[in-house]
C-alpha positions as CSV (number, residue, x, y, z in Angstrom):
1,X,19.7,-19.7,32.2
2,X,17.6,-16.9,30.4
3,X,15.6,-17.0,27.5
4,X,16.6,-14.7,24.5
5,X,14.2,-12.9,21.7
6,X,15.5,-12.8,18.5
7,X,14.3,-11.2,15.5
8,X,14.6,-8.8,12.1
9,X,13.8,-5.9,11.5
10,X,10.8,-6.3,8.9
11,X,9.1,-6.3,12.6
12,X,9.0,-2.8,12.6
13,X,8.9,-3.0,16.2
14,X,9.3,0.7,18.5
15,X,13.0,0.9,19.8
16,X,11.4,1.3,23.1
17,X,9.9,-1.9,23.4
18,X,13.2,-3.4,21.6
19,X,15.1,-2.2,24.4
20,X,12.7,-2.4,27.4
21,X,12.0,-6.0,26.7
22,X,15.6,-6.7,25.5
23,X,14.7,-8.0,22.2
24,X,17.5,-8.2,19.9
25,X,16.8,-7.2,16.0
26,X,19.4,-8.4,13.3
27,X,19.0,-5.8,10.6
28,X,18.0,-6.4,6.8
29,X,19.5,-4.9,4.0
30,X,18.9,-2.3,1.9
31,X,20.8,-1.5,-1.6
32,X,20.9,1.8,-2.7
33,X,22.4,2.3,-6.0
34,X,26.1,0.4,-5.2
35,X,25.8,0.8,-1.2
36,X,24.8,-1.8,1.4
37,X,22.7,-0.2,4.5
38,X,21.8,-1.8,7.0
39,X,18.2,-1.3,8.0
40,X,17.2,1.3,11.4
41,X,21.4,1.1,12.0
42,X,22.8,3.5,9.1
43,X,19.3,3.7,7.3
44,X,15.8,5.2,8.3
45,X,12.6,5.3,6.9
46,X,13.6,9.2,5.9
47,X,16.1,9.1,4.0
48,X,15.0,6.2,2.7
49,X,11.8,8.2,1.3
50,X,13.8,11.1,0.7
51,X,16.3,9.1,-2.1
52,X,13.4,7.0,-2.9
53,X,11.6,10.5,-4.2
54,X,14.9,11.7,-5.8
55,X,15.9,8.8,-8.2
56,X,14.4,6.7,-10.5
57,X,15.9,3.3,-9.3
58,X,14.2,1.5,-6.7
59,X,16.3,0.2,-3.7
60,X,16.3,-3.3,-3.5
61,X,16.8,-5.3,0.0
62,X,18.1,-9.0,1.4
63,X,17.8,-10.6,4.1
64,X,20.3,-11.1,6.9
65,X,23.4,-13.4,5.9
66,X,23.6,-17.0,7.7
67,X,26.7,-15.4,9.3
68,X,25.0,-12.4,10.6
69,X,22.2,-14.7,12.6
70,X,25.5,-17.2,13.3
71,X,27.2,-14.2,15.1
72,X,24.1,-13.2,17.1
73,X,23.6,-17.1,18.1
74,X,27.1,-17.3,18.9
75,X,27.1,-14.1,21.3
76,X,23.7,-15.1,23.1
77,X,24.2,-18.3,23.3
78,X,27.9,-18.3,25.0
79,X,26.3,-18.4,28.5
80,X,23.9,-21.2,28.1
81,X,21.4,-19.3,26.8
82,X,18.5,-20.0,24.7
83,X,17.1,-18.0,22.1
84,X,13.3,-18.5,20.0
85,X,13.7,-16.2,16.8
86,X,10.9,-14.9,15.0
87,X,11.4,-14.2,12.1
88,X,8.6,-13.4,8.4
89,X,6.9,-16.0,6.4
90,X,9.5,-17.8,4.3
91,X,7.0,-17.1,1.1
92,X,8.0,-13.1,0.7
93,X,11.6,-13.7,2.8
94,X,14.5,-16.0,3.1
95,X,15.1,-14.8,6.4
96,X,13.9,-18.0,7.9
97,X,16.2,-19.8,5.6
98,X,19.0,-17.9,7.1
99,X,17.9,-18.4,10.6
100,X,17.7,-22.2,10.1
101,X,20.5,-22.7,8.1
102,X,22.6,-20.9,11.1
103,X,21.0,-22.8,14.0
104,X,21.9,-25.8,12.0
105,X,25.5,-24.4,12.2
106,X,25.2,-24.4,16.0
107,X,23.6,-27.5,17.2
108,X,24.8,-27.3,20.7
109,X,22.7,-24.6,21.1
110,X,19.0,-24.4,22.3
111,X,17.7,-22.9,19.6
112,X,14.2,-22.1,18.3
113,X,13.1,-20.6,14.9
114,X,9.5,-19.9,14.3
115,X,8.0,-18.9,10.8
116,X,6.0,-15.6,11.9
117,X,3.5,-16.5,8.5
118,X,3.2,-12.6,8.7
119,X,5.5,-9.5,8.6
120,X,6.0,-5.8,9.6
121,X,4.1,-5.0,12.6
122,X,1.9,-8.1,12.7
123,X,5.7,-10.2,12.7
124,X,6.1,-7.7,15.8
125,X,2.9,-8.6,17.6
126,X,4.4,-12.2,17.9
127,X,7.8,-11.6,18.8
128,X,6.6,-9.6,21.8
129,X,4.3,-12.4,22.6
130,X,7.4,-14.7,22.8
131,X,9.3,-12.0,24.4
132,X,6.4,-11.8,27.4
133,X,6.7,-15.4,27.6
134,X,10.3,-15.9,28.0
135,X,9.9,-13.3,30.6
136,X,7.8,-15.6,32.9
137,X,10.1,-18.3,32.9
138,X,9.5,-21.5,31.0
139,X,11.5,-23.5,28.2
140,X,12.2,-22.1,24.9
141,X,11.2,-25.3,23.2
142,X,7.6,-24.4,24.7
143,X,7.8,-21.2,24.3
144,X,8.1,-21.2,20.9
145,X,5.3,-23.8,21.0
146,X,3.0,-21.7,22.3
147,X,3.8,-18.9,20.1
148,X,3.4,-21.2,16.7
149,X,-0.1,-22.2,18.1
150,X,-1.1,-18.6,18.4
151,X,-0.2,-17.3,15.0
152,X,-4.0,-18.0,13.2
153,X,-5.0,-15.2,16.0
154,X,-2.5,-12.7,14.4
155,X,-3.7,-10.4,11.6
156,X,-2.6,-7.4,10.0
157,X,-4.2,-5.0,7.5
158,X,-2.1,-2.6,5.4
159,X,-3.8,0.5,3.3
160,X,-1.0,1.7,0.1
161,X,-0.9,4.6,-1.7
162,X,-0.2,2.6,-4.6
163,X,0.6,-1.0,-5.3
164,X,3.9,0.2,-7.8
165,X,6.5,-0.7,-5.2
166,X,5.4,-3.5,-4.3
167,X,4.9,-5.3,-7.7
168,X,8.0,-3.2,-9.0
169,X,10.1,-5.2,-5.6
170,X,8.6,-8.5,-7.1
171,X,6.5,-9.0,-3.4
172,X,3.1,-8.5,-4.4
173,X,1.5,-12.1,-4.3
174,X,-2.1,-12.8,-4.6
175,X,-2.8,-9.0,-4.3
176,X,-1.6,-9.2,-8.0
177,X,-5.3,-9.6,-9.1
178,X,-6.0,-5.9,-7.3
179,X,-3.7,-4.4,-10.7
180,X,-5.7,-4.7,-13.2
181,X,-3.5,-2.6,-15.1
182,X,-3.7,0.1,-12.8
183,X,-1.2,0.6,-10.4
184,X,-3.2,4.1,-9.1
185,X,-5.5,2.3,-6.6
186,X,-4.5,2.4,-3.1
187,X,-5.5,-1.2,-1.8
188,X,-6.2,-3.0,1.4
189,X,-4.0,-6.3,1.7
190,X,-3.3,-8.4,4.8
191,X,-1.6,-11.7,4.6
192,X,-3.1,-15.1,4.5
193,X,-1.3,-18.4,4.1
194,X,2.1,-16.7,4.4
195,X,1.7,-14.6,1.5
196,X,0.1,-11.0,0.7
197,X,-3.2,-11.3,-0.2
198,X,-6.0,-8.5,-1.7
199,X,-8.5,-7.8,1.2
200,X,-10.3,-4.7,0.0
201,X,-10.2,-2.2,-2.8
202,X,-11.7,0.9,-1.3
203,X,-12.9,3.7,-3.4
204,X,-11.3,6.6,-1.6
205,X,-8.1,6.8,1.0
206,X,-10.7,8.2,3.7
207,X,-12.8,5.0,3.3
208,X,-9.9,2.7,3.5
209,X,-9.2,4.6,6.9
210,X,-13.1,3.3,7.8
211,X,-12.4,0.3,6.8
212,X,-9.1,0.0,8.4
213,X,-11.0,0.4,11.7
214,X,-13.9,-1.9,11.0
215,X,-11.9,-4.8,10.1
216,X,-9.7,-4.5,12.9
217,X,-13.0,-4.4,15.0
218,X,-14.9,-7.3,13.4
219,X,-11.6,-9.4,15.2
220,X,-12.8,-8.0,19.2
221,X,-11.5,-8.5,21.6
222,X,-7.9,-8.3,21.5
223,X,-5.3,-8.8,23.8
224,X,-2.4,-6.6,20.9
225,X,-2.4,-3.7,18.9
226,X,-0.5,-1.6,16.9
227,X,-0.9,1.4,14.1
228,X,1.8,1.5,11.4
229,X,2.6,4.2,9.1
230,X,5.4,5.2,6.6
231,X,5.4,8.9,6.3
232,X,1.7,9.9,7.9
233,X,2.1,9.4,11.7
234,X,-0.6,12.1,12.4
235,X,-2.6,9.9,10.5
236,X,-1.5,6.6,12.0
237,X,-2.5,8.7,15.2
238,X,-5.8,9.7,14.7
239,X,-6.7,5.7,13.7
240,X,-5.2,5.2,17.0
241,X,-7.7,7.3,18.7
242,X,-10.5,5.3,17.0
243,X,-9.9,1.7,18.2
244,X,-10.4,3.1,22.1
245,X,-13.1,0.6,22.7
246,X,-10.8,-2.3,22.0
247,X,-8.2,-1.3,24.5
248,X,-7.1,1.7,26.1
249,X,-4.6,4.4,24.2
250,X,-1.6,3.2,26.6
251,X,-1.9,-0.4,25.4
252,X,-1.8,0.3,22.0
253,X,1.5,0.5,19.5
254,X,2.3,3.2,17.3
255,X,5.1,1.8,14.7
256,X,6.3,3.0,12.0
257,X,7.4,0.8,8.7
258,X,12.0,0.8,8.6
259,X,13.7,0.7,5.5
260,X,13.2,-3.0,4.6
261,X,9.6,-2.7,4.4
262,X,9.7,0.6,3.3
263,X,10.9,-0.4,0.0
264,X,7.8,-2.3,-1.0
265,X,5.3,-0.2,1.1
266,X,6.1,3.2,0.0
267,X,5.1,6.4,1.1
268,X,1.7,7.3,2.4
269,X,1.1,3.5,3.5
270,X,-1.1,3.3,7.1
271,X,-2.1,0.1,9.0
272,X,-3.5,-2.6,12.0
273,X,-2.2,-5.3,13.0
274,X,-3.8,-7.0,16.2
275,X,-3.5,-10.9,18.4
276,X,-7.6,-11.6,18.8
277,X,-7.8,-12.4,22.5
């Protein structure tokens, strides 16, 4: 019997890697104005920008239903299958919730849900860890062991334009001490304890870029990462091209943030994420 990946799409992991590692991503939604889309299947991160730019109203998004993850179990498990499914911190998503409270629905089933404690790409870092793992064989149960051992070695460090859609989408956690009343600064933030936290309040965008760089260097070596962007992949490209000495160019990830995350991340928002070796 195989061993199946599940997870969301906060990951923000490549379609290429989805499909080459059959991973499979149960999409978040996003509302926009009275419609329901779901996230990377009848939404993307342009027109998501595009009608975010055009209207007033922020989009708002939810998690997966317990009948969506239900379904997925259901259809992977009806061979004998069994899945570990990664999913974000239960602090900024019920996600989890949803994931557990479906397993629970299925108790036949070899099931394994693991709290990520991060999202976006970092989230994405760990399911492909899990992903490798099932690949070699092994079961779940210890798969999804190992992969809740490893999470402290999993970071990730976002640089945002501006912290308005975040606090406007009620995710903004500890970075809340970084508003001060002004929403203009364009933060650092990673998470810690499950949660977003403020790392780094850099005077200028082209110093966050720096400092984007060094943190993810202060963590060598590395055995993962990845670049994120929202709207700025030449950017996200050229960051790329600087963390060379921590592995070569074809190891590394270049993501990009999907609708869910997009949301809260806005436009202009560049990042690392990276598993410490």
């Amino acid at each position: 019997m195989a061993i199946k990946i599940v997870t969301d799409s906060v990951a923000d992991l490549p379609a290429e890697l989805v499909q080459e590692l059959d991973i499979t991503v149960v999409p978040c939604n996003v509302v926009l104005g009275d419609v329901n889309y779901k996230d990377g299947v009848d939404l993307g991160p342009d027109e998501l920008y595009r009608r975010m730019a055009a209207g007033p109203a922020l989009p708002t998004t939810s998690q997966p239903s317990v009948a969506d993850f239900q379904a997925v179990y259901q259809e992977l498990t009806a061979n004998g299958d069994s899945i570990v499914s990664v999913h974000p911190s239960a602090k900024v998503s019920g996600t989890v919730n949803s994931a557990q409270q479906a397993r629970n629905l299925l108790e036949a089933a070899d099931i394994h849900v693991v709290d990520s404690g991060t999202a976006s790409i970092a989230q994405g870092l760990v399911v492909l860890t899990a992903a490798q793992l099932a690949n070699q064989g092994g079961p779940a149960e210890a798969i999804a062991s190992r992969v809740q051992s490893d999470l402290s070695k999993t970071h990730g460090f976002f640089l945002l334009d501006t912290l308005e859609y975040l606090q406007k989408g009620g995710r903004i956690g500890k970075a809340q001490a970084f508003l001060g009343g002004v929403l203009s600064v364009k933060p650092i933030l990673g998470m810690k304890d499950g949660e977003v936290h403020p790392v780094e309040r850099p005077r200028s965008r082209q110093r966050g870029i720096r400092r984007l760089r060094e943190l993810a260097s202060q963590m060598a070596p590395v055995s993962q990462l990845a670049v994120i962007y929202s709207t700025e992949r030449q950017e996200a490209e050229d960051l790329k091209q600087g963390f060379s000495d921590l592995l070569p160019g074809d190891q590394i990830i270049t993501a990009r943030f999907g609708s869910a995350l997009g949301v809260y991340v806005g436009p202009h928002a560049v990042g690392v994420a990276l598993t410490q070796a």
